[in-house]
N, C-alpha and C positions, 0 to 999 in steps of 0.2 A: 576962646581958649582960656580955660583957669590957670591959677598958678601950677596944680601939680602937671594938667595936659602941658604947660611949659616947660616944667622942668625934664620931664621925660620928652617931650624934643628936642630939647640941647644937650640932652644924653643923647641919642640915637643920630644926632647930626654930629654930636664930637664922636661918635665912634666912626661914621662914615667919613670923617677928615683924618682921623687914624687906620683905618683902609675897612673895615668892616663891609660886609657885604649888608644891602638894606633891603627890606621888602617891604612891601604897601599893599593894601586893600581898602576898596571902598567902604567907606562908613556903614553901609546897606548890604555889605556881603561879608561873607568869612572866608574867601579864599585869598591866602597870600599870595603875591608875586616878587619876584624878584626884579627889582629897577632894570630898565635895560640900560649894559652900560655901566652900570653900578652908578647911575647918575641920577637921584629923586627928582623928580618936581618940585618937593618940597608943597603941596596943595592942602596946610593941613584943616581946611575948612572940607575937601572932599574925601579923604584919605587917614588912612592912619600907619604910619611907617613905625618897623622893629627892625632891630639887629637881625637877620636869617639865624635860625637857628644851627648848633653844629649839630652836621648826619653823622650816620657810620653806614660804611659800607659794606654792602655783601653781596654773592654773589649773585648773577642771575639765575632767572629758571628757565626751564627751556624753552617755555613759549616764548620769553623776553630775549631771548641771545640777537644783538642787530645784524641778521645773517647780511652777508654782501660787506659789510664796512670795513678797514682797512686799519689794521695796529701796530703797532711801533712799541719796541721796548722803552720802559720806562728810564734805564740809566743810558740811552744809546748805543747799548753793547746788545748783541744778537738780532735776527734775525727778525725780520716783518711780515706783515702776511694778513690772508682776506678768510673771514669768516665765513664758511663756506656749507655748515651744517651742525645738524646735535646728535650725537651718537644713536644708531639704530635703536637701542634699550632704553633713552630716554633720561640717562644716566648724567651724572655731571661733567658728562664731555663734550668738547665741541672739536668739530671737527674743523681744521683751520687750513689752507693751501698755504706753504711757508716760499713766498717769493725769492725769486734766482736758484730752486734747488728740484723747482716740477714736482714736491712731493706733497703727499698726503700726512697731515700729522695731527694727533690728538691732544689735546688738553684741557687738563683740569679747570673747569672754572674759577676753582681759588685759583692758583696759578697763574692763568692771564689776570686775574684783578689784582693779585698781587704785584706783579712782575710786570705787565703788558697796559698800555691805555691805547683809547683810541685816535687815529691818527687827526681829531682836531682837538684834542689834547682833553677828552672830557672820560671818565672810568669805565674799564670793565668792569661794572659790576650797577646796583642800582645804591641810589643813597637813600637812606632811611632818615628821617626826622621824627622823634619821641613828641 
């Protein structure tokens, strides 16, 4: 490791002791990972670790919608419910079964990624990295 591969690892190790998320790839590939755990190996002979990048989120499409999975509002106020389809038209709806009420109801994809996550706590929507 030279001085600057040092100094850009004691960046990226103090950002990870100030809660930063980290990801790593092998020196032989370009695809990042994210630590599992948020917790490096720290291997920087095999590996090359970065800050994750921030995404932004949008909505899905329809082939993306995770039909079956179960959501929860996001502030604990309203009502939960299972994903259950995407509108006949193909449209930005999803069709959702909203639990304790046996009904059928619609919504906008902005609108669950706004308002709604899924119930292991990860977004309706997908995240995007630039």
């Amino acid at each position: 490791m030279n001085q600057n591969e040092g100094v850009n690892a004691a960046e990226v190790m103090l950002a990870w002791v100030k809660g930063a998320i980290i990801q790593y790839k092998a020196r032989t590939n370009q695809i990042w990972h994210s630590c599992q755990n948020n917790n490096p190996t720290w291997n920087w002979s095999m590996h090359e670790y970065r800050v994750a990048p921030e995404g932004k989120l949008r909505p899905w499409k329809p082939e993306e919608v995770p039909l079956g999975d179960r959501f929860v509002s996001k502030c604990g106020i309203g009502k939960a419910g299972v994903i259950i389809g995407v509108s006949p038209d193909k449209t930005s709806s999803v069709v959702v079964e909203v639990e304790s009420s046996n009904r059928l109801q619609y919504y906008s994809v902005e609108c669950l990624m706004r308002t709604k996550e899924l119930e292991d706590g990860s977004p309706c929507g997908v995240m995007v990295y630039e």
